[in-house]
C-alpha positions in Angstrom: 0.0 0.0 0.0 1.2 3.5 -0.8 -0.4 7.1 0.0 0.9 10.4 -0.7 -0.4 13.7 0.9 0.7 15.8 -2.2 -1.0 18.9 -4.1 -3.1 18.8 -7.4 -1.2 16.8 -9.9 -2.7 16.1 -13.6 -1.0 12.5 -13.0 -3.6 11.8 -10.8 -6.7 12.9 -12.6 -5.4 10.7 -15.4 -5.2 7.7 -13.8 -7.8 5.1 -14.5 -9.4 2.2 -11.7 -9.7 5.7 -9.3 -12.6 5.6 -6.3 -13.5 8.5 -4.8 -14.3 9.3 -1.5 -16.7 11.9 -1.1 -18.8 13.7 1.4 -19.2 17.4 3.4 -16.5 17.8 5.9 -16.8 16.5 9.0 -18.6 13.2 7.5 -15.7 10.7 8.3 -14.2 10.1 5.1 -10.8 10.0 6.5 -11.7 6.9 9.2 -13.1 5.5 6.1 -10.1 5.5 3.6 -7.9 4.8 6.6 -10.4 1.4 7.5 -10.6 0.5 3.3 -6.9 1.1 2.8 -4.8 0.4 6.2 -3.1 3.6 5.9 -3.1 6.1 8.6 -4.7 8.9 7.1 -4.8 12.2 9.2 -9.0 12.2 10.5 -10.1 15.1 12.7 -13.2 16.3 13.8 -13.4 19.9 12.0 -13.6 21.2 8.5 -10.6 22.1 6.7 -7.9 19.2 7.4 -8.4 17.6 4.1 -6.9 20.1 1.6 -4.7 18.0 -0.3 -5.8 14.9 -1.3 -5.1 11.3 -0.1 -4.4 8.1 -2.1 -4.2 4.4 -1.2 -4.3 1.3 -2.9 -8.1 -0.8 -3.2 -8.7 -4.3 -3.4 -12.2 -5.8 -4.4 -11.9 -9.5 -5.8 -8.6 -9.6 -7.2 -8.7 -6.3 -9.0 -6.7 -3.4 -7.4 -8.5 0.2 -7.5 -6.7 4.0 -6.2 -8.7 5.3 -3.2 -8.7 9.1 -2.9 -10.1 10.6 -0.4 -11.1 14.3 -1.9 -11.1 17.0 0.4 -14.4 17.6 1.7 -16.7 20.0 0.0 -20.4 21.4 0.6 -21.1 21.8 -3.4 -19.9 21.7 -6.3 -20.2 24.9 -7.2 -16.1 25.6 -5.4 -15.6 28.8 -3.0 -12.4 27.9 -1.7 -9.2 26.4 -3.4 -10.1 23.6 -1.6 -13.5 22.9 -3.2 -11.8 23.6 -6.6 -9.9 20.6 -6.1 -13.1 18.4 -5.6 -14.9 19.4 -8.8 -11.2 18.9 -10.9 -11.3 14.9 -9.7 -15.3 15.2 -10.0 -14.4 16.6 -13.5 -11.9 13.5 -14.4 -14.3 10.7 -14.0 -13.7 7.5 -12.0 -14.6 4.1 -11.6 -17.2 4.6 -9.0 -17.9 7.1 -6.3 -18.4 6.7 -2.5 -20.7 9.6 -1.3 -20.3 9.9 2.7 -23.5 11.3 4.1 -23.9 12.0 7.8 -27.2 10.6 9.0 -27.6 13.7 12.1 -27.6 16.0 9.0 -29.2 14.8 6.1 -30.8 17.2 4.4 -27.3 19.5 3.9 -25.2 16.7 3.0 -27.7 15.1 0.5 -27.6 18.8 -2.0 -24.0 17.4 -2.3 -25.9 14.0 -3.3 -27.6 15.7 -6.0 -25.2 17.5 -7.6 -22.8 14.6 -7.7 -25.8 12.5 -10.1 -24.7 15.1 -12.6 -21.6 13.3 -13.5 -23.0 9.8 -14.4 -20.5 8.2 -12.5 -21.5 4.9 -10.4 -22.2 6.0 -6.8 -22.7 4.2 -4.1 -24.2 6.2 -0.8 -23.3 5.4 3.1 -25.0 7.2 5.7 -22.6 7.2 8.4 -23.0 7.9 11.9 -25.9 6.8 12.0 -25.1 6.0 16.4 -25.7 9.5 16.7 -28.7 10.3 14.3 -30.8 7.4 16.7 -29.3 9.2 19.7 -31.1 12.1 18.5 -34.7 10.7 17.4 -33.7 10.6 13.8 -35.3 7.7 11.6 -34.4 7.0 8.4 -36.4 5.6 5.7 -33.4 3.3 3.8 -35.4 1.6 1.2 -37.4 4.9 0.6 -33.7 6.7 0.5 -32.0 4.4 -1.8 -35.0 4.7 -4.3 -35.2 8.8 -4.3 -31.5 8.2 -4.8 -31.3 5.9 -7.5 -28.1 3.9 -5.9 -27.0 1.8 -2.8 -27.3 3.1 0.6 -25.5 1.3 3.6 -25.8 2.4 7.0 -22.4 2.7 8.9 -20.5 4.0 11.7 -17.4 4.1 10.9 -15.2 5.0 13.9 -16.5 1.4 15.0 -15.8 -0.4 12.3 -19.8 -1.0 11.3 -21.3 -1.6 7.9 -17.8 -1.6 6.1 -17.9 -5.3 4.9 -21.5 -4.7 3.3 -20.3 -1.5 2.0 -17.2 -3.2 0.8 -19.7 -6.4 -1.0 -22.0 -3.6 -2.2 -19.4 -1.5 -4.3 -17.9 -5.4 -5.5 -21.0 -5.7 -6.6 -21.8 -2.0 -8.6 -18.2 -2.2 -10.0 -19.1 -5.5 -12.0 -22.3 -4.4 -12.8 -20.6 -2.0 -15.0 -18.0 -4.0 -16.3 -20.5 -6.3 -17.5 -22.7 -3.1 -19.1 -25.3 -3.8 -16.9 -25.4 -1.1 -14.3 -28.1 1.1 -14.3 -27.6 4.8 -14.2 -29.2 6.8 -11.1 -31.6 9.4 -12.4 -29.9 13.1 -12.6 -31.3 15.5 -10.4 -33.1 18.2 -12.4 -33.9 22.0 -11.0 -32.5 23.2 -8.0 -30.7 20.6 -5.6 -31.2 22.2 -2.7 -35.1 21.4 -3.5 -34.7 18.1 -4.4 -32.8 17.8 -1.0 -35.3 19.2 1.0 -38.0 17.2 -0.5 -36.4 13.9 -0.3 -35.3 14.8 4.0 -39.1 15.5 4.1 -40.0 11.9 2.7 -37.2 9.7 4.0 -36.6 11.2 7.8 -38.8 11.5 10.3 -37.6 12.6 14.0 -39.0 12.1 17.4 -38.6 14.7 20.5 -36.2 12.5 22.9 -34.4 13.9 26.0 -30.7 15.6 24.8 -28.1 13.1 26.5 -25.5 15.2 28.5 -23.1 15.6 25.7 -25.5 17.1 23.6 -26.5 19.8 26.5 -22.7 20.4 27.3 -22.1 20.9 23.4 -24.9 23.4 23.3 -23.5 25.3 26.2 -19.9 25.4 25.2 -21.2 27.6 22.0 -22.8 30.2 24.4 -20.8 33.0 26.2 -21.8 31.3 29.7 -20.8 28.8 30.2 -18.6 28.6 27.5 -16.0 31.1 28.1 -15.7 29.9 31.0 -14.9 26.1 30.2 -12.8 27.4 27.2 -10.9 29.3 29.8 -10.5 25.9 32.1 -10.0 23.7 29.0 -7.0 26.1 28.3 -6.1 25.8 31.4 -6.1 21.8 31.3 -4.4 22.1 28.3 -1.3 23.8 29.7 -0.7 21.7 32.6 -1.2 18.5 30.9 1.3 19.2 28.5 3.8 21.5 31.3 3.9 18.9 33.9 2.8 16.0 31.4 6.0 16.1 29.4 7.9 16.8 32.9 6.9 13.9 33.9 8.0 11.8 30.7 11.0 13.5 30.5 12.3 12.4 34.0 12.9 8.8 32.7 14.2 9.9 29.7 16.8 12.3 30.9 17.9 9.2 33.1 17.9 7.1 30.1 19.8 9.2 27.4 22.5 10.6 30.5 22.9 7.3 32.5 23.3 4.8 29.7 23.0 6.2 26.0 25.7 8.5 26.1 27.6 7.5 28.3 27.8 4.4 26.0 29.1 6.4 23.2 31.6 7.7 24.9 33.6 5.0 25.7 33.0 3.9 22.4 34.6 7.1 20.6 36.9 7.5 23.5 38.4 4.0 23.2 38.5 4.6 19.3 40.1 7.4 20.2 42.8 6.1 22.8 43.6 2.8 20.5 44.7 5.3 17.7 46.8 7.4 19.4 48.2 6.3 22.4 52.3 6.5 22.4 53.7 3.8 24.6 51.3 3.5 27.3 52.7 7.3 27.5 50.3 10.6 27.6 50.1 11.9 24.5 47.1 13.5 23.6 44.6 16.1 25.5 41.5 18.0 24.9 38.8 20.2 26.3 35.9 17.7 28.1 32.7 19.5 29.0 31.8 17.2 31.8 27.8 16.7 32.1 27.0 19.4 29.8 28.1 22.3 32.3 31.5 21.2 33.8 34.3 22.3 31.6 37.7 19.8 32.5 40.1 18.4 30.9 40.4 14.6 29.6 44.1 13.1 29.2 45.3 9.8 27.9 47.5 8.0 30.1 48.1 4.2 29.5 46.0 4.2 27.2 42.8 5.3 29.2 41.2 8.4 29.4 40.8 10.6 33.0 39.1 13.7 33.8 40.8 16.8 35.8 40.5 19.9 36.4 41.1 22.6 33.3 44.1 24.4 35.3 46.4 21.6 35.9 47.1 20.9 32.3 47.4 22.7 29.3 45.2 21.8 26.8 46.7 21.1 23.3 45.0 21.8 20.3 44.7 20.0 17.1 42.6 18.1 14.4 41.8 14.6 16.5 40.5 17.3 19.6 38.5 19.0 17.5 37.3 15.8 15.9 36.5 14.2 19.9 34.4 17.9 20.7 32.6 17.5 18.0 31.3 14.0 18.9 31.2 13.7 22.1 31.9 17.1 23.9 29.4 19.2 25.6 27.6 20.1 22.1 29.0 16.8 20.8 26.5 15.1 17.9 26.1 11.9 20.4 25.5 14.4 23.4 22.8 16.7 21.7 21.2 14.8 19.3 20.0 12.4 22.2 19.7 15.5 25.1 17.8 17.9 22.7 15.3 15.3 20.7 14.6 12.7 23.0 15.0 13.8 26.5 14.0 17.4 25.1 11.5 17.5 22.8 9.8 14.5 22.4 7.9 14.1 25.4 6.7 17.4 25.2 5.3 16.7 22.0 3.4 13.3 23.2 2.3 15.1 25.8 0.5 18.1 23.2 -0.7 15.2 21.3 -2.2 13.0 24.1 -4.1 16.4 24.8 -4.8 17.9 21.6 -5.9 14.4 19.8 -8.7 14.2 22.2 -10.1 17.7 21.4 -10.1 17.3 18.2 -11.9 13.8 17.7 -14.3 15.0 20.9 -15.3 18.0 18.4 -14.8 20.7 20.7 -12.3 23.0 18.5 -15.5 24.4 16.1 -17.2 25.3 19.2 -14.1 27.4 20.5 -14.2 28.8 16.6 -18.2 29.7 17.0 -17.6 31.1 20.8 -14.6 33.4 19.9 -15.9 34.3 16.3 -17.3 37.7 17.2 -13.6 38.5 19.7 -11.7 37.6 16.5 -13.9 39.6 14.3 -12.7 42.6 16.2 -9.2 41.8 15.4 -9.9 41.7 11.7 -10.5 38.2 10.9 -13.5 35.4 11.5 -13.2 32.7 14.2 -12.8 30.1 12.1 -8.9 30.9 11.5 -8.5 29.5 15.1 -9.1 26.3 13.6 -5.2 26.8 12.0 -4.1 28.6 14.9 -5.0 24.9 16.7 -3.4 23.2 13.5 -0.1 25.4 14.1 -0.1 24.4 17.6 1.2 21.0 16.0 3.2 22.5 13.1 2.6 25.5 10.9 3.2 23.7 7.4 -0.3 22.2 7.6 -1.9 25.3 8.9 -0.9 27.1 6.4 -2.0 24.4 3.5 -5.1 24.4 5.6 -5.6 27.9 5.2 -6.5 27.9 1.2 -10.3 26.7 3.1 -10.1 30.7 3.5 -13.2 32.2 0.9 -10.8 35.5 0.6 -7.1 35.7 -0.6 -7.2 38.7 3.2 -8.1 35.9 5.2 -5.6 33.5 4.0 -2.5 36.6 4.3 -3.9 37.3 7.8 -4.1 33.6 8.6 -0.2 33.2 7.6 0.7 35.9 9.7 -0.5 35.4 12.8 0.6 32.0 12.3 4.2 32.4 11.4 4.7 35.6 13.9 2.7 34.2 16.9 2.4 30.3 17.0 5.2 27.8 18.2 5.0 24.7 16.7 4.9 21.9 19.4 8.4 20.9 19.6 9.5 25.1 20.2 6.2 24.9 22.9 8.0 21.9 24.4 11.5 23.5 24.6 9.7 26.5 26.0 8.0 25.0 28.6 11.3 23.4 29.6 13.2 26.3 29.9 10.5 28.5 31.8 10.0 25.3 34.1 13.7 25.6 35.1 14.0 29.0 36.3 10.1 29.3 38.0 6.5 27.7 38.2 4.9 31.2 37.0 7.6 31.7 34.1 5.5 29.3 31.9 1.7 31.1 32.6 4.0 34.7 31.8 5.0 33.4 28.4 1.8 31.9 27.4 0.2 35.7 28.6 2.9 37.2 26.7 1.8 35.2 23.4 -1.8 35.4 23.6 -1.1 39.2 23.8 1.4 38.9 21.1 -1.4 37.0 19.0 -3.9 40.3 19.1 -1.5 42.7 18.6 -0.6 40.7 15.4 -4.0 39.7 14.2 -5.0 43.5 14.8 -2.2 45.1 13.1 -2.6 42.5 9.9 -6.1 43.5 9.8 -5.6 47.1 9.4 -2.8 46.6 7.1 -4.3 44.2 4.5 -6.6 45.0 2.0 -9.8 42.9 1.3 -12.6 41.6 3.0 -13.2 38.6 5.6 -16.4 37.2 4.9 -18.8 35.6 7.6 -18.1 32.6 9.6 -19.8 29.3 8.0 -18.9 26.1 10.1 -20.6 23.1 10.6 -20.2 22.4 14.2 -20.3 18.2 15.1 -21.7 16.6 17.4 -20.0 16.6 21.0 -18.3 12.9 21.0 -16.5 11.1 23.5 -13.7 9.9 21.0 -13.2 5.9 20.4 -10.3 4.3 22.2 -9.2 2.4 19.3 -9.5 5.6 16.7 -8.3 8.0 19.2 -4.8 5.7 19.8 -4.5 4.7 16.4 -4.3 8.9 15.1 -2.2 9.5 18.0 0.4 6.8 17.4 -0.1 7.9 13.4 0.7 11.8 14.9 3.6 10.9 16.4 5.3 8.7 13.6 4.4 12.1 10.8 6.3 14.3 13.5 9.5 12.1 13.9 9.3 11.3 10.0 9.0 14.8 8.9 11.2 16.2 12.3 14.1 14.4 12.9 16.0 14.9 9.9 15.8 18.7 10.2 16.3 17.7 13.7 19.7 16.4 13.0 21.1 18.8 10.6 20.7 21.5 13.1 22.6 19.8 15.6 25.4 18.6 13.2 25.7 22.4 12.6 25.7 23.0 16.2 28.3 20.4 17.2 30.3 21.8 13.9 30.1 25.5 15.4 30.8 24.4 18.3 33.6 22.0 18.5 35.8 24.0 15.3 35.5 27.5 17.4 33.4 29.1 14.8 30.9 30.2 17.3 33.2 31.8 19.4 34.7 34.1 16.5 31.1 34.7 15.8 30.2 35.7 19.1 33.2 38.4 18.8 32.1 40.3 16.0 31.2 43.7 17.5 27.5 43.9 15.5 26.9 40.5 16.9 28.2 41.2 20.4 26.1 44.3 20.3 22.7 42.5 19.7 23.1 39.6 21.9 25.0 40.6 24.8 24.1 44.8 24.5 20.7 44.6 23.4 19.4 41.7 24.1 21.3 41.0 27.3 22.5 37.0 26.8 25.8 35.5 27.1 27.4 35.6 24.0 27.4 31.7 23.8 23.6 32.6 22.7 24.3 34.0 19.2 24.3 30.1 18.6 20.4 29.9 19.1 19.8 32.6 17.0 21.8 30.6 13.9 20.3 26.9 14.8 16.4 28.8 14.9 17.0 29.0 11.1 16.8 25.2 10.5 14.4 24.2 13.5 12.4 26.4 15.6 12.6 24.6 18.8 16.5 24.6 18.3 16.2 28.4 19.1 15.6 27.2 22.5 17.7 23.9 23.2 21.3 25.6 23.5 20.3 28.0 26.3 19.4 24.8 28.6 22.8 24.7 28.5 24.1 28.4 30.1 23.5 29.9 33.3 20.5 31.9 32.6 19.0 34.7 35.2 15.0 34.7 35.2 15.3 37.8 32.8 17.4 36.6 30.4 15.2 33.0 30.4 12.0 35.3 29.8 13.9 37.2 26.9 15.3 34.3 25.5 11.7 33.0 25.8 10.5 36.1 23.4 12.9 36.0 21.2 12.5 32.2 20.3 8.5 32.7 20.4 8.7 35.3 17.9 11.5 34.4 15.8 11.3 33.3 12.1 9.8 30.4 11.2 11.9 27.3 10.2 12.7 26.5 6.3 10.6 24.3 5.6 7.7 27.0 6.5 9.7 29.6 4.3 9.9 27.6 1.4 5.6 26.9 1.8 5.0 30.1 2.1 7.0 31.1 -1.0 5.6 28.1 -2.7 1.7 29.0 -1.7 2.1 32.5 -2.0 5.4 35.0 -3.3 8.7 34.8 -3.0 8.3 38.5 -1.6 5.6 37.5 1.0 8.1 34.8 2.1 10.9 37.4 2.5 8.8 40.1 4.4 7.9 37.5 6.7 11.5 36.5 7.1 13.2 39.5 7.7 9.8 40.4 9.8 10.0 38.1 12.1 13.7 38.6 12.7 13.7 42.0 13.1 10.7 42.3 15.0 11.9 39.4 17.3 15.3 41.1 18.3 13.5 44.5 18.7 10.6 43.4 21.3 13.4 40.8 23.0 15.7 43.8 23.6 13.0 46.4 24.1 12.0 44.2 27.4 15.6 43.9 28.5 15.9 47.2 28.6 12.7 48.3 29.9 13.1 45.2 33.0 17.2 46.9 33.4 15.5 50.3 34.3 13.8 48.9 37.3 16.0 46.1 38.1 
């Protein structure tokens, strides 16, 4: 099996044996390819996820079919890009069609129904979630459905696996049909589809007046000011700790495993290499600079052919290729020191941690009610609620919140949606390093940053507003029902999360600390920290060590890497909060640059580049020097 998460490609709309997957956002498509295919296709519980497409490989009998599952679109009649990309596959034919209907919301998903008879491809129709339409007194007329409709319709619920075999047997069953020339076309709708949608909701469903379950009272609260500010405040709240002292908590046993036994391990590996090659007679021949524990500086000598640590002052050191060569590896910014310090014990658990939490508000369908309950507060600031949606997405990394964005109906929206993303928003792994370096100084450092960026966020969102030209049009989201998530759905996204972070992560990952343990152990950093410009900014302006110019080079390639060296010096609280700013606001990593370029300009790419920079340095700085008058 193969699946590719790429943009629009002719390629694909030539291909023949191609099924689509259909349906309104928020109908399950996504736990449908991923249950037809066994690919771990990204499914969330809010419009807009699905902007490029999806492909898998299909079996039926012992013919194999391409799955794509289309991003999800309300008509074909497009008003976003990502619509636009529905009606070109619509446009390109295919082997059959499978139309995902939610059964809570008929009426609205079956206009999409009608318009897709236009096309005279084979459909077949599922009405999924059909758990929750009897939880809400909805009855459904099948037989009466499937004959209005003119094709199969198969009641499932997806998330639990139900109705997929028949649906499976039923498309079998339509795809021979037409091989053989036998299938029978569905009637096209004539006239106006919203009508005809209308008209058949009237005839097929019919819906009793039962008592609202709790979940359906919260989720009707939560979109009201009380009590939903309120819980979106304590949900926050939640939030935060689970993932502050969550990812603590993982990293305790981490730390202990990558300081206790992983590099220790390398050590005497690269050491003994080290010792074998050039010992001289059991005699010492060899020194170099040790940073002992990360913080420690001493001095490691070979005598008879082992290594000891003393103290810096007793020896001299003497300099040379193979002591370069040892810093580099194993010294304090050593590539078998950091790479294990920084990503594993570091990052990673924080990012679990954001993931455990973030997972479960998603698939719950909470997010669209925080969207509706802060729409008219972000309409103040210039752009609709909705765009929280991406702010949420950015939370996790800002590549997919920004291809998430071209959902926006205006090109204002999208340019204020970038923005605030890539001027406001940490990406998980720089929330994680963060947290971490807050958490070392004091308990209320962490709350102080996340006030800091909330206020950073309407400052930016407000300023992008005014500057922009265009409109923002209304807010139109389909809010889901209030769900408590299934075990084995919820798990199987999370653990498909986590391997898309540490596939797409750890290579930049690991160039940024080969160029740190290059900068490091050749002395480049230190003759970079001397030039005066540079020694004016950081230590001047800025007030940090000068070792801290090496954050501000490594922030380039990774964002959280802006914040992994200063673990390392002996911060005050005031330097830790500014270090904190400066990382928060600084520019986005490459691989953000090079989307935005490729979504929008090369100039809007640039802007934001030298933007963030400069505005990064400036507000760092301006606080150091505001704090030095009173301190």
């Amino acid at each position: 099996m193969s699946c590719h998460d790429v943009k629009m490609d002719d390629h694909v709309l030539e291909k023949t044996n191609k099924i689509l997957l259909m349906g309104n956002p928020n109908v399950g498509k996504s736990i449908f390819f991923t249950k037809l295919t066994g690919i771990h296709a990204m499914s969330s519980n809010y419009a807009g996820t699905t902007v490029t497409f999806t492909e898998g490989r299909f079996t039926i009998g012992d013919k194999a079919y391409t799955l794509i599952d289309v991003p999800g679109t309300y008509s074909m009649n497009p008003t976003s890009e990502a619509e636009a990309v529905a009606l070109r596959f619509m446009e390109s034919g295919a082997s059959a069609i499978i139309c995902v209907l939610n059964a809570s919301s008929l009426e609205r998903n079956l206009t999409l129904a009608m318009e897709i008879t236009k096309y005279n491809i084979p459909v077949i129709y599922t009405l999924n979630m059909m758990d929750v339409a009897k939880r809400h007194g909805v009855h459904i007329n099948i037989k009466q459905l499937e004959h209005d409709l003119g094709a199969p319709v198969i009641e499932t619920v997806a998330v639990k696996g139900r109705g997929l075999d028949e649906l499976v047997n039923k498309l079998e069953v339509l795809l021979g049909d037409v091989e053989e020339g036998c299938y029978k076309k569905c009637h096209r709708c004539e006239g106006c589809p919203w009508t005809a949608a209308k008209e058949i909701n009237n005839r097929v469903s019919t819906r009793n007046n039962p008592t609202p379950s709790f979940l359906d009272r919260l989720g009707d609260s939560m979109l009201k000011p009380f009590p939903g500010l309120p819980i979106a405040l304590l949900i926050l709240a939640i939030l935060v700790i689970v993932v502050a002292f969550g990812g603590r908590g993982l990293r305790v046993p981490l730390i202990m495993l990558t300081d206790n036994l992983i590099i220790p391990f390398f050590r005497r590996i690269f050491e003994g290499i080290f010792a074998f090659f050039v010992s001289d007679g059991g005699q010492l021949s060899y020194n170099f600079l040790y940073y002992d524990n990360g913080f420690q500086t001493g001095l490691r000598i070979l005598v008879d052919g082992t290594f000891q640590t003393v103290a810096v002052g007793d020896y001299a050191a003497v300099t040379g290729f193979a002591s370069m060569l040892l810093n580099i590896l194993i010294g304090e910014y050593g590539i078998f020191v950091i790479s294990f310090q920084w990503i594993i014990a570091l990052i990673f658990p924080y990012v679990l941690a954001f993931y455990i939490a973030i997972t479960f508000l998603e698939d719950s369908g909470y997010l669209p009610r925080v969207s509706v309950l802060f729409d008219n507060i972000m309409r103040k600031l210039g752009v609709q609620g909705g765009s929280l949606i991406h702010v949420f997405l950015a939370l996790g990394c800002a590549v997919p919140a920004i291809l998430g964005s071209r959902t926006a109906t205006t090109k204002k929206e999208r340019l204020m949606i970038v923005a605030i993303v890539c001027f406001t928003i940490p990406c998980i792994s720089q929330i994680g390093a963060l947290i971490a370096l807050m958490s070392a100084f004091s308990w209320w450092m962490t709350p102080l940053m996340v006030l800091f960026a909330i206020c950073l966020f309407i400052v930016v969102a407000f300023t992008a507003g005014k500057i922009l030209k265009g409109k923002v049009d209304p807010l139109i989201l389909e809010v889901p029902n209030l769900l408590i998530p299934e075990p084995k759905a919820y798990f199987r996204k999370l653990m498909a999360r986590m391997k898309h972070f540490l596939r797409d992560a750890e290579f930049p990952m690991l160039i940024a600390v080969l160029i740190s343990a290059l900068l490091a152990g050749t002395g480049v950093i230190g003759i970079i920290a001397q030039n005066s410009a540079v020694q004016y900014v950081v230590s001047s302006w800025l007030g940090m060590p000068e070792e801290a110019v090496i954050s501000l080079i490594l922030g380039i390639v990774r964002r959280e890497m802006s914040v992994a060296p200063l673990l390392l010096l002996n911060l005050t609280h005031l330097q830790a909060f500014v270090a904190g700013v400066v990382s928060l606001m600084y520019l986005p990593c490459l691989s953000v640059f090079g989307i935005v370029a490729k979504e929008f300009k090369i100039r809007v790419a640039l802007t934001i580049f030298l933007g963030t920079i400069v505005s990064a340095i400036f507000v760092g700085g301006l606080i150091n020097q505001i704090a030095n008058l009173f301190i």
